[in-house]
N, C-alpha and C positions, 0 to 999 in steps of 0.2 A: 783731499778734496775730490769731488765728482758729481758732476750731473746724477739725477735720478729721474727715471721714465717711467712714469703707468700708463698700460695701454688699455684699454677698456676691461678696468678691474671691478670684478662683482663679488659680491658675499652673503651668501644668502646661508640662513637657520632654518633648517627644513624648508616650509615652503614660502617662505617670509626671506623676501631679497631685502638684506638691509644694504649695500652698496652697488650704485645702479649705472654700473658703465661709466665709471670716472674714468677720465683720460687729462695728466697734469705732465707736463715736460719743465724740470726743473733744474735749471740752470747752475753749473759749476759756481758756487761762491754765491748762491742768491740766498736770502733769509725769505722763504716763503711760509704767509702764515696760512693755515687752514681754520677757519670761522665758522661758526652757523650756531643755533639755538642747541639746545638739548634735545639728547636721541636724535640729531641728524646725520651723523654716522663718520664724525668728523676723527674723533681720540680712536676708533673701529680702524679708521684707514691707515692710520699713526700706526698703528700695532699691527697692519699688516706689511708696509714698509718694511718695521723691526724684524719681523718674524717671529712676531708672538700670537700670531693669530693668521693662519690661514687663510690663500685664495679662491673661493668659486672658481673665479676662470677668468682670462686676461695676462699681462705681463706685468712681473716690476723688475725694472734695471739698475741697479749701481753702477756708475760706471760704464763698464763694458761688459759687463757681467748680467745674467740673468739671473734673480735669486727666489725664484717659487721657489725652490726646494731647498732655497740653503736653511741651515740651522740658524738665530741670531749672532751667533760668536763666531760665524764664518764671514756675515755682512761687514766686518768693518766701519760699525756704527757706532754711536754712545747715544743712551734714552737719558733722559733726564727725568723725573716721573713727580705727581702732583704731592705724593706722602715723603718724599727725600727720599726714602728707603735706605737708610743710614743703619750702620750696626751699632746698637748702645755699649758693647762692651768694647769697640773699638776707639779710640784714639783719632781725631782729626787725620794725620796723620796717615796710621793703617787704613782708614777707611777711603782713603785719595789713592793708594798706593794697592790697596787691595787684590783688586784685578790684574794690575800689572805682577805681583807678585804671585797670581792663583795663572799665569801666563807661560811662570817663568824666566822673568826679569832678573835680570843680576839685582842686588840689595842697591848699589852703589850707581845703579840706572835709574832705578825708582825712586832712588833721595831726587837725586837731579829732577828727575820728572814730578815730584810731589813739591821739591824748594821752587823749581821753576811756575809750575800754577799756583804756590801757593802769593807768588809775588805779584803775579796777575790779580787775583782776587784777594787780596790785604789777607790773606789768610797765617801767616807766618810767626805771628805769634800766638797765634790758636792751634797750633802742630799738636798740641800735648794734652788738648780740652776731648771732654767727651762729651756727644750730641746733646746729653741730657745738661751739660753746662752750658748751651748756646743758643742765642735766640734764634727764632722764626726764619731772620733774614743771611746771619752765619750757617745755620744748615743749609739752608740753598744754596749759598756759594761752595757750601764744600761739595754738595751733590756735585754741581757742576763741575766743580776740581776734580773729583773723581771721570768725571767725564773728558776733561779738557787732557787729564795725563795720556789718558789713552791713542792719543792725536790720533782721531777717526776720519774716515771721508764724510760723513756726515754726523749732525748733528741731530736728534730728533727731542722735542721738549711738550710732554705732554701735561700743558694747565699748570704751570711750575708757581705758577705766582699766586693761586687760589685760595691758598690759606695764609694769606699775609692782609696784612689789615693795609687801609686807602693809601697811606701815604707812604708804607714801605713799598706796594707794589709801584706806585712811582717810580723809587728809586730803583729799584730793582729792575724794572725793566729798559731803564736805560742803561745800567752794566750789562742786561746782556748784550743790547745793543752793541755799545762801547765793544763788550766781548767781540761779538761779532765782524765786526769791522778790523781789530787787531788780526784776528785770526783765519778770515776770509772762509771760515767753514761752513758747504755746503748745511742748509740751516732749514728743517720742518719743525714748525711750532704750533701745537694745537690751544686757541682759545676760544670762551664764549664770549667774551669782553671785546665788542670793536672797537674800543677807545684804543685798546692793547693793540690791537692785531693795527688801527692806521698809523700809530706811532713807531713800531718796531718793522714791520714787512716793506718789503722791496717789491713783491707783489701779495697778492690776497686771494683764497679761492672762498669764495661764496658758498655754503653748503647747505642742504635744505631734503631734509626728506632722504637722506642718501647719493640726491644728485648735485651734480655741481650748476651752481644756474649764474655765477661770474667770475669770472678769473682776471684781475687787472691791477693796476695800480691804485692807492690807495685814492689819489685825487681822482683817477679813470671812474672809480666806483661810486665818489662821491658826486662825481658832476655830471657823468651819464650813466646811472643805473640804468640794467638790462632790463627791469622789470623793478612790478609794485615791490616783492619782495626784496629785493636788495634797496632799494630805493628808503624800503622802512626798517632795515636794520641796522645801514650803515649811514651813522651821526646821530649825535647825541647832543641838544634833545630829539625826536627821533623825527623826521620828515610830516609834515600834516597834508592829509587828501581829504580831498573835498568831490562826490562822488558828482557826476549831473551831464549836462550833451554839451557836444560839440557844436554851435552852430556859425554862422556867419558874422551876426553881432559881438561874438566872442563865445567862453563858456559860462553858459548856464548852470548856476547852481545856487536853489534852496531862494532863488528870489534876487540873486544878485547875477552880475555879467561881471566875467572878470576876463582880464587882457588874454590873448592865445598866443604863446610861444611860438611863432612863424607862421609861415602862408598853408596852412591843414584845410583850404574851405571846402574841398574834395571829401570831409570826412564829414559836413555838416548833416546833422541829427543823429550820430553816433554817439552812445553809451561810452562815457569817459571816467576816471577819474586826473582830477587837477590835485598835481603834487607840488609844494613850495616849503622849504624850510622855514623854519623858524626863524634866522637869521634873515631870510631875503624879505622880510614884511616890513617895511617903513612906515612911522606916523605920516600920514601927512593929511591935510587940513579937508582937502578934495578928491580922498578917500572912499573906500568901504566902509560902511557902517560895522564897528562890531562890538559887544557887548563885556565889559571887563569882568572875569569871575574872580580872578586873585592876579596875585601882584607880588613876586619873590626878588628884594634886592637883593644880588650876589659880588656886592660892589663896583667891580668892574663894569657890569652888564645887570640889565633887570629882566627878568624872566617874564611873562604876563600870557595866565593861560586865561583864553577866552571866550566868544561863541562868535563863529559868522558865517554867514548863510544856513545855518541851523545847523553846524557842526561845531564840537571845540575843538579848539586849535591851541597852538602855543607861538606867542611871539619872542622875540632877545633882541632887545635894544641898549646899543651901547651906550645910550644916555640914560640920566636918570627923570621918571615919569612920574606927573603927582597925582595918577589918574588911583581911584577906589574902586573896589568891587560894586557893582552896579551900574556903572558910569559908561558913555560912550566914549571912544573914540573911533578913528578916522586911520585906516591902513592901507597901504599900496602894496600891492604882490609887483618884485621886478621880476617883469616876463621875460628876464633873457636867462634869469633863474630858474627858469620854469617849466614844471613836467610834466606830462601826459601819459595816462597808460590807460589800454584799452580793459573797459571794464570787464567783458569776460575772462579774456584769459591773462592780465596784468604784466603783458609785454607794453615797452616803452614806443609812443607811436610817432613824437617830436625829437 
C-alpha cells in the first residue's frame, strides 16, 4: 500500500495538450475513482500513473518514490484493464499465477498466492477452466486474481465493468468494493458511469476537458457542486436548470418566480442559471404551474418529465401520480435543495 502524488501533470500530442495541470494527492488505502465523459482524458491519466503512457511535465509519486522514468514493472502496481486481457490457452490458473511465475516465484509460492485469491474471489473451482469456458463476470474476477496475487501497492482499474450487462455490473462492482475494503489497497479506478464511480469511491475527481474541475466526496459533489458541469453529471436522473436573473422577488425565469437559495439580493439582475434535482420537486397544490409530457412508473418512484417555465425538466416522486400527459400539476422546488450558477462562466454562486 501507498499514497500516490501528481503534481501538475501535463500531456500534450504535438501541439494539442490533452492533460492540463492535474494535481490529485491520493491517500494510502483510499479507493479513488477518476469520472468524466469521453475524450476527457481520464483512462490517459490511468495509463500514465502505470507507465504505459508518458509525461509532458509534472510529477507522479508512488509512495516515496518518483516514477517519471520508472518502466511499469518497477512501479509495483497491477492494472486491471476493460478487455480482461486473459491468455486463451492458459488455464484459470496459469493465467492468476502468470506473472508471478514470468517473476520468478518458486512454483509452491505461486500455488499459495493463486489458492489464496482464488478463495477471495470464489474462483477455486474454476482453477482448471479456460477463458473461453467462463462467463463475462468469472473473467473479470480472474483478471483481478491475477492482479490481487501480485500484492501491489496499488491498484489501478481501467472501465473493468464495461462490457458486462446492467445487472452483473451491479454485482460486480460491489466485490470490488468488498475487495477493496478486505484488502485496504491504495485503489485508482477509471469510469464514465457516476452511478459506478458514487457507489464504490471514497472520493471522486471530476474530469472535463483534461482538467479537473472537482475533487470530493461523493455526497460533497452531489450536494455542492463546483459548477453547472459537475452539477449535471453527477446524479441520475441528471440535475434540471432552468436558465433567467436573479432578482429580489426571487429568480426569474420563463414567466415564473421561483424561491432563492439564501440572502444573494446583492446579485439582483444577474444572469443565472437555477439548478434543482429531480428529486427535490414536490406536488403541492400551491405550486408552479407545470405541464405533464410523460409519466414512467418505476414502482418504487414515478418519474414525470415535464415543461415549466418553458424548459423540460424531470421530476421523481415517491408516490404514485394519476396525472396524464397533457394535464397540469402543481410543484414546489425546496430551496434549501437549491442551486445557482452564474450563467457565464457556470461556477456555483449559493
Amino acid at each position: 500500500m501507498a499514497p500516490v502524488k501528481l503534481a501538475n501533470v501535463r500531456k500534450s500530442f504535438g501541439a494539442v495538450e490533452i492533460i492540463q495541470g492535474v494535481d490529485v494527492d491520493i491517500v494510502d488505502g483510499e479507493f479513488l475513482v477518476l469520472v468524466g465523459p469521453s475524450g476527457c482524458g481520464k483512462s490517459t491519466l490511468l495509463r500514465m500513473i502505470a507507465g504505459l503512457e508518458s509525461i509532458s511535465s509534472g510529477e507522479i509519486a508512488i509512495g516515496d518514490r518518483v516514477v517519471n522514468d520508472l518502466e511499469p514493472k518497477f512501479r509495483d502496481i497491477a492494472m486491471v484493464f476493460q478487455n480482461y486481457a486473459l491468455y486463451p490457452h492458459m488455464t484459470v490458473e496459469r493465467n492468476m499465477g502468470f506473472s508471478l511465475e514470468h517473476r520468478g516465484h518458486s512454483k509452491s509460492e505461486i500455488a499459495e498466492r493463486v489458492q489464496w485469491a482464488a478463495q477471495i474471489l470464489d474462483l477455486a473451482k474454476l482453477l482448471d477452466r479456460y477463458p473461453r469456458q467462463l462467463s463475462g463476470g468469472q473473467r473479470q474476477r480472474v483478471a483481478m486474481g491475477r492482479a490481487i496475487v501480485r500484492n501491489p501497492q496499488v491498484f489501478l482499474f481501467d472501465e473493468p465493468l464495461s462490457n458486462l450487462d446492467a445487472k452483473l455490473r451491479v454485482v460486480m462492482r460491489a466485490e470490488i468494493k468488498s475487495l477493496h475494503q478486505r484488502l485496504g489497497v491504495t485503489t485508482v479506478y477509471v469510469t464514465h458511469d457516476q452511478v459506478e464511480a458514487m457507489t464504490m469511491a471514497d472520493r471522486i475527481v471530476v474530469m472535463n476537458g483534461g482538467k479537473v474541475e472537482q475533487i470530493g466526496t461523493p455526497l460533497e459533489l452531489y450536494d455542492r457542486p463546483a459548477n453547472r458541469f459537475v452539477a449535471g453529471f453527477i446524479g441520475s436522473p441528471a440535475m434540471n436548470f432552468l436558465p433567467g436573473t436573479i432578482t429580489r422577488a426571487g429568480f426569474e425565469a420563463g414567466g415564473v418566480t421561483l424561491p432563492l437559495p439564501g440572502p444573494i439580493a446583492e446579485r439582483d439582475g444577474q444572469d443565472a442559471v437555477y439548478g434543482i434535482r429531480p428529486e427535490h420537486l414536490a406536488l403541492d397544490g400551491e405550486g408552479l404551474e407545470a405541464e405533464v409530457l410523460l409519466v414512467e412508473p418505476m414502482g418504487s418512484e414515478t418519474q414525470v418529465t415535464l415543461r415549466l417555465a418553458g424548459q423540460q425538466m424531470i421530476a421523481v416522486f415517491r408516490e404514485r401520480i394519476s396525472a396524464r400527459p397533457g394535464e397540469t400539476i402543481r410543484l414546489r422546488p425546496d430551496v434549501a435543495a437549491a442551486h445557482l450558477f452564474d450563467a457565464a462562466s457556470g461556477a456555483r454562486l449559493n
